[in-house]
BATORKOL-391548 format. One record per residue (C-alpha): x, y, z. Coordinates in steps of 0.1 Angstrom, whole numbers, plus 5000, padded with zeros to 4 digits. Layout:
// residues N
XYZ;...
This chain:
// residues 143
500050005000;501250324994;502150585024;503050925025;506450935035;508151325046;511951415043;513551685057;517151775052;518951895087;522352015094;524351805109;524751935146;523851865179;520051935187;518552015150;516651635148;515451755183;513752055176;511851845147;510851585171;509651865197;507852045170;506051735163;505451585197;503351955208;501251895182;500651525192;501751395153;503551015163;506450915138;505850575125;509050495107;512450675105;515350675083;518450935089;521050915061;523951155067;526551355048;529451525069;527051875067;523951745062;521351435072;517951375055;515551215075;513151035061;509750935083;505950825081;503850945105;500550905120;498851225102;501251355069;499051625060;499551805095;503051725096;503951915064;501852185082;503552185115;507252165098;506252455070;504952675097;508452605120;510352705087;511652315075;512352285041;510351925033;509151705006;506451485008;506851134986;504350774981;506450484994;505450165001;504649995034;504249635033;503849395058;506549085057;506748745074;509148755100;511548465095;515448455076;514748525035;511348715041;512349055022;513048824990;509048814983;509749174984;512849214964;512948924935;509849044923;511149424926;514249264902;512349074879;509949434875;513249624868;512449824895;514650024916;514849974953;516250344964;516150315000;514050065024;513750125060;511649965090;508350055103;508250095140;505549885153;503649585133;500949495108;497549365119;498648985116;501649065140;504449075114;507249355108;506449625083;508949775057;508950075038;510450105004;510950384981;511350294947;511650444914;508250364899;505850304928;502750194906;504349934890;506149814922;502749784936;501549594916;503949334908;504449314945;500549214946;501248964920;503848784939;501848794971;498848614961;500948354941;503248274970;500948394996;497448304987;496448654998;496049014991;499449225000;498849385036;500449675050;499649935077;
């Protein structure tokens, strides 16, 4: 399923990720899912939350610079070689796997959640459906 996913690019030095999370936390907006890659000046952080349309609100109004993406959340079985149902049929698609982080928390059946970005999400969607009911027997579930 696709997510709204926000990113945010910080200087790197002490206290700037907690003035986001502050911002965030007085307006009772919960982060879901958090990625932080890093540069020596700069990190983006990357995060779903539990209300996207406020949290471009919030971090606008407290002068952030953000962009607001679809990625894909998808819920996977938790045991060694799970994230190839999500990757081979990525491959055999052609379709990019740009970053992939965890969810914090778990589906409704109890399993971890991952989110991907890719660099065609339609089409990752829906050969990711594909696969799932073949190997599955099931429609994909995320979130």
């Amino acid at each position: 399923m696709c997510v709204k996913q926000i990113s945010v690019i910080l200087d790197n030095v002490p206290g700037v990720f907690l003035s986001v999370s502050e911002c965030l936390a007085r307006e009772n907006i919960n982060i879901r899912a958090i990625s932080v890659a890093d540069t020596s000046s700069t990190s983006t952080v990357r995060f779903v939350t539990d209300n996207p349309e406020k949290t471009l609100s919030v971090l606008r109004s407290n002068k952030y610079k953000v962009q607001e993406n679809d990625v894909i959340a998808v819920e996977i079985p938790d045991h060694p070689g799970a994230l190839r149902a999500v990757l081979k049929p990525l491959k055999e698609a052609n379709i990019n796997v740009l970053y992939f982080y965890t969810y914090l928390g778990r589906g409704e059946s109890g399993q971890p959640i991952v989110i991907l970005g890719v660099d065609r999400t339609e089409e990752a969607l829906e050969a990711l459906k594909r696969n799932w009911v073949h190997t599955f027997g099931k429609e994909i579930y995320a979130l």
